[in-house]
Every structure is written in C-alpha cells, then in structure tokens.
N, C-alpha and C positions, 0 to 999 in steps of 0.2 A: 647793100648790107646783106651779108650770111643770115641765114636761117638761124644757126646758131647763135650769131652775134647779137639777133635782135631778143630771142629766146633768153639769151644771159642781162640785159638789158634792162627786160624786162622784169624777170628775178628780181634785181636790183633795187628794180623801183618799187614792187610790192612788198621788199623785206623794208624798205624805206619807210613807207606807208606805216606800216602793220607797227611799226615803232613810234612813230609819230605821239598814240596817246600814252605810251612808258615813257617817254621824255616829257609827255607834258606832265603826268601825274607825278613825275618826278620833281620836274619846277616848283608846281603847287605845293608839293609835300617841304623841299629848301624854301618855298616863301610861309609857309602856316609856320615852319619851325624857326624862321626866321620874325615872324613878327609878335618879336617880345618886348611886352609895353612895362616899363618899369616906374610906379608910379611918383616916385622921386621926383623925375623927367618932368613929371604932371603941375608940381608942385608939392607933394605930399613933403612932411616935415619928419613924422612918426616920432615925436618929441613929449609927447604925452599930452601936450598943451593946445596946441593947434589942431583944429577942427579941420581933419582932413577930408572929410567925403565927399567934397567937391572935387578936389582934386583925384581918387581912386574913381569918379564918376568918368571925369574928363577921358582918363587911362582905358576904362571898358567903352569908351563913345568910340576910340579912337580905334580899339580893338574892331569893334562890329564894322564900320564902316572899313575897315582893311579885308572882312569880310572875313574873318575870324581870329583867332590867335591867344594868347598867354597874357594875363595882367598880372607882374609879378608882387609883392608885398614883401620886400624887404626887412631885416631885424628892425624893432622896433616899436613902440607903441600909440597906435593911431588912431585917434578920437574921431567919430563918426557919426554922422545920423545917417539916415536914411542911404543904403546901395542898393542901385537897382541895378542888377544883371542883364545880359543881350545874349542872343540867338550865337553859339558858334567863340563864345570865348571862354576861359579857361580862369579864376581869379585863383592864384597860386598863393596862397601863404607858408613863407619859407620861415621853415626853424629860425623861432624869438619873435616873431611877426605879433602885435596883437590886432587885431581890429577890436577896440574897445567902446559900447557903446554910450554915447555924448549925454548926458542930462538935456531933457527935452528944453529948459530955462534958456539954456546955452545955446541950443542948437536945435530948431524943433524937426522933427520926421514930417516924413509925406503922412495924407490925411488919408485914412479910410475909404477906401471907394463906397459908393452906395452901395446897398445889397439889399434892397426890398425885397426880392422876389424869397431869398433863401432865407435870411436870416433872423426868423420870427422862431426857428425849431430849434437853434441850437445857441451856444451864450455867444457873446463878443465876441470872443479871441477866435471860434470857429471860422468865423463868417465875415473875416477882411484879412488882407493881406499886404497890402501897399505900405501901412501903419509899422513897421519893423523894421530891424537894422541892417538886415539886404532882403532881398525882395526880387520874383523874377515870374512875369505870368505872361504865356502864353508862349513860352520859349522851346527853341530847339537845340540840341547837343548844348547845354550848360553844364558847367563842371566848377566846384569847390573844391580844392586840393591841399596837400602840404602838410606839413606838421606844428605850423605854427596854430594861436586859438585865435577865437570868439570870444570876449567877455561882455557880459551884456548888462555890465551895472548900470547903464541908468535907463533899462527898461524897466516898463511896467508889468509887475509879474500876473496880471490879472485878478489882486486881492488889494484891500487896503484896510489899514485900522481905522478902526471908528474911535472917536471921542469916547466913547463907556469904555474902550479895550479889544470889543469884539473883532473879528474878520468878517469882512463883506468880502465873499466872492466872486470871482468874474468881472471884477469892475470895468466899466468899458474905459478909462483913461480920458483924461481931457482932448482937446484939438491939438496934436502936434506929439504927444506922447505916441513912444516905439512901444508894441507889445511882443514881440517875438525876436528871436535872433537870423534864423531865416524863414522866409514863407516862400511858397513856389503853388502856384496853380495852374494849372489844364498848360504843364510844361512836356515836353516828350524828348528821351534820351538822356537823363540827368546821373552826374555822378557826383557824392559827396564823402571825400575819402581825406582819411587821415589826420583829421586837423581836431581840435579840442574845443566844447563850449563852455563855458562857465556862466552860471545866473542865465538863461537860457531866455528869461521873461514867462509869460504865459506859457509859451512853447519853445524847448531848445529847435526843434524843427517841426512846421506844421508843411506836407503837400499835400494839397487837394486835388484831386481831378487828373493827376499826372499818371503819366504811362515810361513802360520801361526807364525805371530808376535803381541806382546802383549807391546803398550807403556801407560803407566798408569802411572799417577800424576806426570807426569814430570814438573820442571820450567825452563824455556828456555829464555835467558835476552842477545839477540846474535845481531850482527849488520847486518848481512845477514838471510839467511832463517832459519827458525827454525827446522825445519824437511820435507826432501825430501820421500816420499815415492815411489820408482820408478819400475816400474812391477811387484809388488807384489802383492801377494794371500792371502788372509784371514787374515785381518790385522784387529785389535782392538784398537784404540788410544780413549782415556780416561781420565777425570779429567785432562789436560794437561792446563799448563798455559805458551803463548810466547808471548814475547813484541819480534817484530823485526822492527825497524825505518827505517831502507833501503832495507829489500827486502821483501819475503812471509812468513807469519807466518806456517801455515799447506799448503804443496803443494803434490798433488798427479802426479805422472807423469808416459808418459810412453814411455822413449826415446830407443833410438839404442844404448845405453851404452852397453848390453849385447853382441853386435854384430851381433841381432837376433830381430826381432818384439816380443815383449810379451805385455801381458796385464799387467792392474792392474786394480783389482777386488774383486768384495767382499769384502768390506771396509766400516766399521765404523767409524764415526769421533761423539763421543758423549761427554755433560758435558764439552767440552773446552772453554776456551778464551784465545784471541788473541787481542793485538795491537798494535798501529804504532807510538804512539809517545810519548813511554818517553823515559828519560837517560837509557841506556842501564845499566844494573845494579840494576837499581832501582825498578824492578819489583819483583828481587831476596831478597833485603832487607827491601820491604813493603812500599817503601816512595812514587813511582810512583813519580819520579820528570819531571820535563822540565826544560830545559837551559833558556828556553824563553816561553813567553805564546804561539806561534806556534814555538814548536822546530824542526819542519822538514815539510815546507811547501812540499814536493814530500812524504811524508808521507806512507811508506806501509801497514806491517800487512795483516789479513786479511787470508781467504780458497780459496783455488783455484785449480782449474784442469787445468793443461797445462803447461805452453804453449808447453813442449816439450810433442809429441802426436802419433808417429808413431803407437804403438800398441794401442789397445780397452780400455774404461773404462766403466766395467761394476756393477751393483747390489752393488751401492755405498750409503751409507747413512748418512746424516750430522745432527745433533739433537741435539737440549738443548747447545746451545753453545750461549758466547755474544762475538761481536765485537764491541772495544772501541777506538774508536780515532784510525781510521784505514780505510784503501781501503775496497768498498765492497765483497762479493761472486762474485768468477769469476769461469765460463766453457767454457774450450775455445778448442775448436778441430781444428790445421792448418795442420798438418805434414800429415793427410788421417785418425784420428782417427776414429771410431766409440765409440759416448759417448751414451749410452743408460740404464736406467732402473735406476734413480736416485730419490731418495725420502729426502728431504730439508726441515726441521721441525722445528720450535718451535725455533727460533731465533732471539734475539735484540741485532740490531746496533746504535751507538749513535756517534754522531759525526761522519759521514761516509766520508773520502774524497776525491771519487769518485761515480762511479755508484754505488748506494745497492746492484744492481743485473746484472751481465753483462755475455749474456751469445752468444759466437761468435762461427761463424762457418767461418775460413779463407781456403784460398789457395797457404799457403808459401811452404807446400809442402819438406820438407828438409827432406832428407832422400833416400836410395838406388833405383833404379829401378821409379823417380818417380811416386811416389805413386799417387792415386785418390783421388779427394775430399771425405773427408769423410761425416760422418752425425751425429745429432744431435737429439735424438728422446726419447719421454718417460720420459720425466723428472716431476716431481711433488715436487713442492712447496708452503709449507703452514705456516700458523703462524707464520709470520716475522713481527716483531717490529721494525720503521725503524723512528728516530730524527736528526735532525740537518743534514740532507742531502746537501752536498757541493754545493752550486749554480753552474752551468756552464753543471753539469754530470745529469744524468738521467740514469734510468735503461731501459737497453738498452737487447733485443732478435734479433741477427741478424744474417740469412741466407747469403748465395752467389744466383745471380739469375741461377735461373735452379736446383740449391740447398737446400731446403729451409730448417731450423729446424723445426719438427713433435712433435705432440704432445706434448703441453707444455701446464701445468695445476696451474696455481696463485690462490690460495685461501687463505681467512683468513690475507689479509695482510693491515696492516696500516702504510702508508709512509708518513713521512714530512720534508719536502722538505726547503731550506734555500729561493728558489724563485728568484724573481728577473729578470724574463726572458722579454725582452723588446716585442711591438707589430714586432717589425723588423725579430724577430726570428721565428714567426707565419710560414712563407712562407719558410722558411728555409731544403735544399735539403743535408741530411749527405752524406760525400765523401763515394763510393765505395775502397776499399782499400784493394783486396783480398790477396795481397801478405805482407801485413805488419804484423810487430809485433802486435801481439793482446791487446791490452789495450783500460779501457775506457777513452773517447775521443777521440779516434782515428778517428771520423768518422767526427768531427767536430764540429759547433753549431749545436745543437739541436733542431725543432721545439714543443715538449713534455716536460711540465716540470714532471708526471709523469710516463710515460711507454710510449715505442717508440718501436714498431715490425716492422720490415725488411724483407723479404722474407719467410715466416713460411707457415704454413701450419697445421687446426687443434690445435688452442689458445682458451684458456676453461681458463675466467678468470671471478670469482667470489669472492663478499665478499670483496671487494678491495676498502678502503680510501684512498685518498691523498687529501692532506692539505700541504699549503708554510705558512710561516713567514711572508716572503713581498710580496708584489701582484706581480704577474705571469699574463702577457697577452699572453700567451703561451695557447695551448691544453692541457687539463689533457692528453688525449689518442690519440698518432698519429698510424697510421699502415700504411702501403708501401708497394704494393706487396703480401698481407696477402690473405690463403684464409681459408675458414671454419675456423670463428671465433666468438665465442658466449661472451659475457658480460654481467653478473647477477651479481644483486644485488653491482652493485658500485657507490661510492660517491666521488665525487672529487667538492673541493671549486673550483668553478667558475672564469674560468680567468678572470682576469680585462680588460677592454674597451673591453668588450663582445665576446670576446674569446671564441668557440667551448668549447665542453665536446671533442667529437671525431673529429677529422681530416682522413678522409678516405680519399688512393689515390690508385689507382688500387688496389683496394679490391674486394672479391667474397664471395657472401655467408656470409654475416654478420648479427649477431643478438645484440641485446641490449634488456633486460629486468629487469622490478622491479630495475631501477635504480632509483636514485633522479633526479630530475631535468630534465629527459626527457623523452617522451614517448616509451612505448612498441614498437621492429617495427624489419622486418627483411628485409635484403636487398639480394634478391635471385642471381641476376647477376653479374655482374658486374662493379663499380663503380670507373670512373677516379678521380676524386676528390668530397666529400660530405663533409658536415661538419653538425655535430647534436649536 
C-alpha cells in the first residue's frame, strides 16, 4: 500500500470517527422527538366524568422510563387528583385541554409529606407540596406547556367558612384534600409556559427551593395568590397575566419551608400584569367583569417581596409591568431578611388600593434561633406611573429605629393621589409596630399625602410629581428620623390652607434643589422639626 493510499485511508476513517457523535445526537434527538405519549393511549377519557389521573400518571411513567419525551393532553376535559411529574418529560396541554381538578370525596390527592423541621414558620400551604393537583420535587429539565388550562375547582383554597360567617385562614384541609394547582420543590431547569389557571387553590403556583426556572405568558384568574416564588435561583417570569382579588398577584418569598435559610435571587419579573379586582374567571375569558362597581373593597393583586423573609433577596428586577385595580409594590423584610441590590422600572398603576409603594423593614422575627433584624439597602426605582391612588394610604419607606433602610433611589416618578387628607392629619405621628404583620396602613394616619420616610438613611429622590384629585392640607414630603437625604428636581401641588412641601422631624443632612416652589437650600445638622 502507497503512502498516499494509506494517508487518504486514514482521512477516512477519522472523518468517520469525528461523525460518529452527530449521528448519534442526531438519533437521540429523532427518538426524544419521536416519543410522544398521548394520554388517550393511557386510558384517559377527557369526558369530564372520569377520573383521569391515573391514567395521565401511567402517560409520564411511561415517558421518564423512555428516558424522556412529550405527554400530550388532547381537547378535552379531564378530571384529576393528584399528577406528579418526572425528570426529562414535557406534560403538553394542547388548545381545549382542561386538566380540572377532582373534588377530593370523589377522588382523593396524595397526602402532605412531613415537614417537621420547616414548617412551624410559615402557614400550611407554604410548607407541603405533594397535597396538589400536579406536583413535581426534586426534578430535572421539567416542563408544563400549551395553551390549554388548569382549573382547580375542587381545591382547597386555604380558607374556609365558619359556622358564625367568618373566614378562617390558611386552613390546613383534611387527609386527601388538593391545596395548590401546581407545586414544584428543589426542581432544576423548569419551564412553565402558555397554558392558563383558573381557581389556582391556595396557590396558582408555589416553587420552593428550584433553580433556573422559566414562566412565560401564563394566565392565572385564581382567588388566592397567583404564583409563589419561594428560594429560588434564576428565575425568569414573563408575559404573565394574574387577576387574584384575595391575595398576591407575583409574590417572591423566602421562608423555612425547606427546613433551611435559602435565598431567593436573581429574578426577573418583566412584561407582567397583575390585578385585584375582577370575577375570578374573567380575566381568562377577556370580559374583566365586577360583581359590583367595587367588587372587593380589601382588594389585593399586586408584586411583592415578603412577608415570609428568613433567607436573603437578592439582584432582583421588576420591569415593564402594569398594575390595575390592585394593592401597590410591596418589600418587606420581617423574619431577618436581607433585601439588597433591586432595580424597579418602567411601571403603571392605576387604581391603586393602597400604598403605590411600600417598602418595610419589621421585627416579627419568626423563624429558628431568633434571627436578627435584617436590612434593607440598594434599592433603585424609576419610571412609575402612579393614578387614582386610594385616599387614606401613601407611599410609605420604613426602617426600625437603630435599623434604618439604605440607600433608596426614587426617580422619574409621577404619582396622583385620590387626596383628601384633612389639616388634622398635618401633625399626625404613625404607630411604631415592629412586630406586626407588614401591610400598608399598618402604621396608621398618615401626615404625607405623597411620600412619608421613617428611619432611612442615604434617600436620593429625584424627578418626582405628585398631584391629588381633591385638595390635600397634608405635606407632599414628611421624613422622621431620615438622614443624608437629597431632593431634585420635584414638584408636588401645594397643600391646601398652606400646607408645607416638606415636613422635617429629626432629620440630618438634608438637601432640596431645583425644585418648584421652593428655594435651593441644605440643612447640614440636624433638624427636630422644619417645615419648607
């Protein structure tokens, strides 16, 4: 054999070679795409009658064990308890699909797992996951798709009437009772995209402990919260739309459900809307009704960090989103979080019915080894568009004393305000209340009918309108306690019977410039009470 001959030979064989894993990635890729489990096949009926979740079980067994693939959900409407998801499958719900969940009498759910170790800090519904109408822990590349829904009538929403009328909250549900639509914990690589929840349970979505998750264009039309995010890592929520009228629309949390402090971080919330008060349903079928012209005077909806807070929130970012007929943005660190490194963008609320902006630093403190006050630092918010702001509430920044929130940066924002605040409320002192539940008004009347800071430290707020409806003899700007704090370039209508622009009361270090209506001027020491 030539030199040559074996020289080309050899070529040959290593072009042969070096192909080898394209062809085989190629197979894999014709057999993943090829194994589509159609739950029909399974037995499912999607008749409305039959209890199918045996059978869409069978579908994803059949899936993981081919060692991944597609379980598809055909039109139809398919009564279910309990789905639990696998590592590496795909549950496809294709337009008219419902998965509707089964009254627990009929068909009961998987039970609760134990959770001694976490679940003393945070209510029921935090702190199990298995109890729900799909369900998926400890999984890898999982995915929920399609444009068909979720309805979750015969979950347990985590409330129930009492004999007298009342609501009892949080109810933990009997043995066999579904509280959630999906739950997912310490899952990694998750996508949940396009499909629609109705009646959501306690939670339209609760994950805990998951990493890299993707939820995009979901519709969520639930009576409780729409989606818990709870110590997760590298989360992208997107295009998402939730009407929830009794509790949080988008909530980020980060409790002792794990049985462990973890963060939740690095999180996007982009392109959403969220709000608090139409028929539940009606955000799914496009009509956005009301029972009544205010159909839920306690009104929720609404983005929020908190209130459960043991672990860290960090390198969070909230963007291009509207809030409608809903509670304002809430951050709130009680349990010893540290909330830091948050950027708040390009946002209109309308019809707000509470604070636009409320952002607390408590000391309820729940949780193992009591923990330490935590902190509140770094936060940057700009370009909020803010109408028909509920008289009574005001956007409120508040520290603990000895505690204060740092650096906080307002720019670019126009707020208007419903008004109405009397000259009575001018002199008006909010309650201290470190150990309470965190919500706005908590602290009481207010003397600000635009912006009220409490214990901070290092407040950089610029570019900032406020305007009322009805005449306000209120201060546009109260501070308490505040130190190194600068104010450019703001404009607030003038309260009536001669009402302040600024209300200073133990303040240090205070600037005002290139405002309207008053002159340039810094205040280097310290100042018990001023008014400019």
């Amino acid at each position: 054999m030539s030199t040559l001959t074996r020289r080309r030979l050899l070529g040959s064989a290593a072009r042969l070679a070096a192909s080898l894993p394209m062809l085989s990635a190629f197979g894999n890729a014709q057999a993943q795409a090829a194994a589509r489990h159609d739950v029909r096949d399974y037995g499912a009926r999607g008749d409305g009658k039959t209890v199918d979740s045996g059978a869409i079980n069978a579908a994803i067994e059949a899936a993981a064990r081919a060692g991944g693939g597609t379980v598809h959900v055909p039109p139809g409407r398919y009564l279910s308890a309990s789905i639990r998801l696998r590592s590496r499958v795909t549950l496809h719900l294709e337009a008219g699909a419902v998965i509707e969940a089964v009254d627990w009498k009929v068909a009961p759910y998987d039970l609760p797992e134990p959770n001694a170790a976490g679940g003393n800090y945070q209510d029921f519904g935090h702190s199990h996951w298995k109890n729900s109408l799909i369900w998926g822990i400890g999984l890898d590349s999982v995915a929920i798709t399609g444009t068909g829904h979720i309805d979750g009538k015969g979950l347990n929403p985590g409330y129930r009437k009492l004999p007298d009328g009342s609501i009892r909250y949080d109810a933990d549900g009997g043995p066999g009772e579904g509280n959630k639509a999906i739950a997912l914990r310490e899952c990694n690589n998750v996508l949940l995209r396009d499909f629609g929840i109705l009646r959501g349970g306690h939670f339209g979505i609760l994950a805990t402990g998951c990493s890299n998750v993707t939820v995009d264009n979901l519709r969520i039309d639930t009576n409780r919260d729409g989606m818990d995010i709870d110590c997760c890592s590298n989360v992208r929520i997107s295009r998402c739309s939730v009407n929830s009228p009794w509790d949080d629309g988008i909530c980020l949390k980060a409790s002792y459900a794990l049985g462990r402090i973890a963060a939740c971080d690095n999180i996007t919330i982009s392109d959403c809307y969220v709000a608090g008060n139409f028929d539940v349903g009606t955000l799914l079928d496009g009509t956005f009704k009301r029972s009544t012209p205010d159909y839920h005077s306690g009104r929720f909806g609404r983005i929020k960090l908190g209130t459960e807070s043991n672990g860290d929130f960090r390198n969070i970012t909230i963007t291009n989103c509207i809030f409608d007929d809903c509670r304002g943005l809430a951050i709130e660190s009680v349990d010893g979080s540290h909330i830091e490194d948050l950027t708040i963008s390009n946002i209109t609320m309308r019809k707000v019915a509470n604070d636009p902006i409320f952002i607390c630093l408590g000391a309820r403190l729940r949780g193992p080894d009591a923990p330490p006050v935590g902190t509140i630092r770094r936060v940057n918010i700009s370009n909020i568009v803010v109408s028909g702001a509920q008289a009574g509430f005001t956007s409120t920044i508040s520290g603990l004393p000895g505690h204060p929130v740092e650096d906080i940066h307002l720019s670019n924002l126009r707020l208007h305000v419903e008004g109405g605040g009397t000259a009575m409320l001018r002199d008006a002192v909010p309650l201290e209340k470190p150990t309470a539940y965190p919500e706005p008004g908590m602290f009481g009347p207010c003397p600000a009918y635009g912006l009220y800071v409490r214990h901070a430290a290092g407040v950089d707020v610029d570019h900032v309108t406020v305007t009322y409806a009805q005449p306000d003899a209120r201060a546009a700007f109260v501070l308490e306690n505040v130190r190194d704090a600068v104010f450019s370039a703001v404009n607030a209508q003038p309260g009536s019977g001669g009402a302040a622009l600024f209300d200073l009361r133990s303040v240090t270090d205070f600037t005002v410039r290139d405002a309207r209506r008053v002159q340039d001027q810094h205040v280097p020491g310290t100042v018990q009470r001023k008014r400019i």
